[in-house]
N, C-alpha and C positions, 0 to 999 in steps of 0.2 A: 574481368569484373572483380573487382574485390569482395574476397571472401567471407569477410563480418555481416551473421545475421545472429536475429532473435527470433527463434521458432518460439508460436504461442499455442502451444496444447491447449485447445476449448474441451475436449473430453475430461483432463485431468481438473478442469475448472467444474465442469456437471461432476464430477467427482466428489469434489471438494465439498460444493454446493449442498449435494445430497449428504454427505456425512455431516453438516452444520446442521442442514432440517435435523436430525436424526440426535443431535444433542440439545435443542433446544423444542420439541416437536411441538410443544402450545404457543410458541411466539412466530409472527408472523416476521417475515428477514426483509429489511432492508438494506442493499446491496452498496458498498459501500466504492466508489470508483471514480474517484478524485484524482487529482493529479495523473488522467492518462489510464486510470485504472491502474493503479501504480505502477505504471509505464508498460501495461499488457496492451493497452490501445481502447480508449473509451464505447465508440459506436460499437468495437466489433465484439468486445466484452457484452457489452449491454445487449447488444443484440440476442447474442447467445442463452443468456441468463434470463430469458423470456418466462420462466418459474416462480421469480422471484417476487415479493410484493409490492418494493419500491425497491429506489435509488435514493444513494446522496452524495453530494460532489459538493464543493468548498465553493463553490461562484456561479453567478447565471452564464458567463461564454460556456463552462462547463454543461450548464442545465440546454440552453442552447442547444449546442452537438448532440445534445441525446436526441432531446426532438427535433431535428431535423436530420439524425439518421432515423427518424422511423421508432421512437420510444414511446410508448401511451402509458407507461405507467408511472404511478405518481414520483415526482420527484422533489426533492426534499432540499434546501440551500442552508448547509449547517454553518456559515456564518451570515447566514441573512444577507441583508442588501448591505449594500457598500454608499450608497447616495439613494434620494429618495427618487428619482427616476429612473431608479429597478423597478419601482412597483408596480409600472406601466407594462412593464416585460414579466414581471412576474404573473399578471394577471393575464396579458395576450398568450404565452406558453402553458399557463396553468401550472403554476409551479407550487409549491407550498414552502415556507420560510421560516427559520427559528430566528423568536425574539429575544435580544442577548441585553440589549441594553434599552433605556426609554425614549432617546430620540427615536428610534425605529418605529416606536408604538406612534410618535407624536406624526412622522413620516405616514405609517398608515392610518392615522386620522386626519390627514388635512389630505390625501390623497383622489382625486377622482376618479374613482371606480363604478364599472359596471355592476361587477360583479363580485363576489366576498370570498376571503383567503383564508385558506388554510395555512393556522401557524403551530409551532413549535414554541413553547416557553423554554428558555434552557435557566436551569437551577446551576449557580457555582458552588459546589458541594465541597469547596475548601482545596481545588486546583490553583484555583488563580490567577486564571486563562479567562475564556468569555464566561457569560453569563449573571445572573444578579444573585445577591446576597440571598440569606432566607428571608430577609424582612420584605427583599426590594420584589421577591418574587411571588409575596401573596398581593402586595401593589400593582404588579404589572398583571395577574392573572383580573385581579378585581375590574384593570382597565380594560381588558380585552375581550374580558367574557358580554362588556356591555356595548362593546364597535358593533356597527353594520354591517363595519367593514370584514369583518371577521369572521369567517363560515364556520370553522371548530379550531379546536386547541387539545393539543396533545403535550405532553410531558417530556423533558429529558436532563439527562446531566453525563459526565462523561467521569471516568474516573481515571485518574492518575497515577497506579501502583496497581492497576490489577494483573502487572506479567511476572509479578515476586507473590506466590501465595504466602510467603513467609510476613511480607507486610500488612499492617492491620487498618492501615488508612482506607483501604476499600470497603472492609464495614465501616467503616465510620465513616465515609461517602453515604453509603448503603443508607446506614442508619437517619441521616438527614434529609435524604429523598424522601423515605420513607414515612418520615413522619411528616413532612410537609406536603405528601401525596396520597395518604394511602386511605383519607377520606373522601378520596377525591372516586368516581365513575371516568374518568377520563385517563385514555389509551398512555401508555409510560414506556419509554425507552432508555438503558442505560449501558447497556453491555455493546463493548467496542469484542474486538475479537478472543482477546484474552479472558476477560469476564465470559462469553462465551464457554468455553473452555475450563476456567478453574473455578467459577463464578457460580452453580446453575440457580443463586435466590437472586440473582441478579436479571435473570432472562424477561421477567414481565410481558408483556405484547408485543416488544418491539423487540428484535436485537437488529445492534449494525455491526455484520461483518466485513471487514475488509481485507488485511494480509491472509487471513485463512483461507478466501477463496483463492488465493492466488498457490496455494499449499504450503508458505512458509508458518513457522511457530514463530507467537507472537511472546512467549515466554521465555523467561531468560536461558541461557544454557539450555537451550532445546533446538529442535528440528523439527519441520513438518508432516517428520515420515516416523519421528516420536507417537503422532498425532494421527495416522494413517493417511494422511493429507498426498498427494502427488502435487510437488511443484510442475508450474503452468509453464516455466519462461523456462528455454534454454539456449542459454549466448554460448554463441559457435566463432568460430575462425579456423583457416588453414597456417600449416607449416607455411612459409614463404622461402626461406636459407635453413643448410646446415652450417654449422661451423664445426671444425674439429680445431680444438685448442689444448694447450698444454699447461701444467701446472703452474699456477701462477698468475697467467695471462687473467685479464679483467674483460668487462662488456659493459658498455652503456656509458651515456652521461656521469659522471664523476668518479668513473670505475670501483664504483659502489660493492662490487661483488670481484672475489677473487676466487679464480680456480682453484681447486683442494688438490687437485690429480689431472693426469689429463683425462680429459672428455668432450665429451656430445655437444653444441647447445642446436637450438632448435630457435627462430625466428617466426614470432607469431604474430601475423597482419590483426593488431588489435593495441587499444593503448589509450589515453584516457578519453582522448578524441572521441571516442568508442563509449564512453561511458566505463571503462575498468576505471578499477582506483587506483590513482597515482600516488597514493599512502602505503597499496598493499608490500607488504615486507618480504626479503629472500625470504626463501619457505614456502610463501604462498603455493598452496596444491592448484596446480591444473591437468587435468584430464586430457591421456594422449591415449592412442591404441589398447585402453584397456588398466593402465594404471596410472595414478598421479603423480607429477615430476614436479620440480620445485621451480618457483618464478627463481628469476637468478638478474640481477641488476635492477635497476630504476624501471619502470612504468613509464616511455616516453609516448608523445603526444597519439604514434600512430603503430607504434609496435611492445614485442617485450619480447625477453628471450627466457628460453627455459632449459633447463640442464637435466638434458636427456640421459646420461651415462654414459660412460667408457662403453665403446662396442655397439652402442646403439644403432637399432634398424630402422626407423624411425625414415619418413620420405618427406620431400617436396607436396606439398599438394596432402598432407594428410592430412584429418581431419582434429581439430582441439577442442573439447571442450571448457569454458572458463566458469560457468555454473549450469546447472541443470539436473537429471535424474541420476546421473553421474557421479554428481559433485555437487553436494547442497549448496545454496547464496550464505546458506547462515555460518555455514563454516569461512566460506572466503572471506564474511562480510568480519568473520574476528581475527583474521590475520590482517584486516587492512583498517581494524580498531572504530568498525562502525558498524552497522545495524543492517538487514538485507532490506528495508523499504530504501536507502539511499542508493542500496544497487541496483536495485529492479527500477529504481524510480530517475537514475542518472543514466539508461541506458539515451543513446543520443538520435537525433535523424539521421545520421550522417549512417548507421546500421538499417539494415535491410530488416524489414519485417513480414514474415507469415501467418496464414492462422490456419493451423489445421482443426478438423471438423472429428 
């Protein structure tokens, strides 16, 4: 059986979990597990995270999967519905919905409902992604607070530079929310994970964390053992070949890497097929018996090779790690010139997955 898995530490997630309460202790956390839980696995995440106050996932298939493994707690659709017969499913699940834009609103008022929904107003506080204007968001609040359709309304906005504390665009997000909220009695969210973290005027009633529980740093040039964080995910593979080669000699598709000396290499059942990154550059560290050896050639579909040393002892059948407690994502994720949500979040089916308890 081929050897690629992704072991998913649920302890190092209540880990994580409790050290978020513990920076934000007056906001209530909603758990943020979209995309797969970024790719820790939705139900079994959620499950676990039975602490927590909400969720929120990017789509009703996502709000779905929850409830129907077994989630009662409320859940949240941070970009709303997609056509207006979500609303039908919004209401049978119990979902609650952020309103981004005004067809939505006009969606929920010509909608037939039993029963009245819980929404989300979301403020565009000068990202320039979802949500309305300042003008357009004391309109949309003016029309929603007067629906039938409409059970309550809570606050949000998202901000865009909160992982550089050096940037000042986050107050001045801050500051706009603020002043178009803060007459308000109604519940406010804004801090994604990094706000979280360098943020704490930012935490209000609500925070949404997401890469923190998984224990990666959502900050630039950092890690989340910076943070005291335990990363959750660690992608494994075995040796599969030795090669002993001699100076000069190449490996891989376009014989991208050239031997320095002679040496080691080491054939490792993993490759992008796998979810590695097929960007990641010679150098790349990965994790064999204790110390890190360098990726050495191209990243092909189902394997990669690494360049064990001259002498190496190194077996058939040993064990690799490519990120984990070992070997930070954040570190790999900048040898291969991209961010650890696209690794944790490109890991594939085609990888075996665990969840220890």
């Amino acid at each position: 059986m081929r050897p690629t898995k992704a072991i998913i530490n649920l302890q190092a997630i209540t880990h994580n979990l409790n050290l978020i309460k513990r920076m934000a202790p007056k906001s209530r956390v909603m758990a943020v597990v979209k995309a797969d839980a970024y790719g820790h696995g939705i139900v079994q995440v959620a499950q676990h995270l039975n602490e927590v106050d909400a969720f929120a996932v990017a789509c009703i298939e996502e709000a779905i999967q929850l409830r129907e493994g077994g989630i009662t707690q409320p859940i949240i659709l941070l970009e709303g519905c997609f056509e207006q017969n979500e609303i039908a499913l919004i209401e049978q699940y119990q979902l609650e919905t952020v309103i981004h834009r005004f067809n939505q609103i006009e969606w929920l008022k010509t909608a037939s409902t039993s029963a009245s929904i819980p929404v989300w107003i979301k403020l565009d506080s000068h990202m320039n992604r979802l949500g309305f204007n300042a003008n357009e968001f004391v309109l949309a609040f003016e029309q929603l607070k007067s629906m039938s359709q409409v059970e309550s309304i809570q606050l949000m906005t998202h901000f865009a530079c909160a992982d550089d504390i050096e940037n000042e665009k986050t107050l001045d997000q801050l500051a706009l929310f603020k002043r178009l909220t803060d007459n308000t009695d109604l519940a406010r969210t804004a801090a994604n994970s990094a706000a979280v973290l360098a943020w704490p005027e930012t935490h209000f009633e609500w925070i949404r964390p997401g890469l923190l529980i998984y224990g990666c740093s959502p900050m630039l040039d950092a890690k989340g053992t910076d943070h005291h964080l335990l990363p959750a995910m660690t992608l494994e593979s075995k040796i599969i070949a030795i090669k002993e080669i001699e100076a000069g000699e190449t490996v891989g598709y376009g014989a991208h890497w050239q031997a320095e000396q002679d040496t080691t290499l080491a054939i490792v059942a993993i490759g992008y097929g796998d979810g590695y990154p097929r960007h990641a550059k010679n150098g790349t560290p990965v994790w064999v018996n204790g110390r890190t050896v360098p990726l050495a050639g191209r990243v092909s579909m189902d394997m990669i090779a690494v360049d064990l040393g001259p002498h190496a002892k190194d077996q058939v059948d040993d064990k690799v790690i490519l990120w984990g407690p070992e070997l930070p994502v954040e570190t790999v994720a900048k040898w291969a010139d991209t961010i650890p949500y696209t690794l944790l979040c490109g890991v594939t089916s085609r990888v075996k997955f665990s969840w220890l308890e």
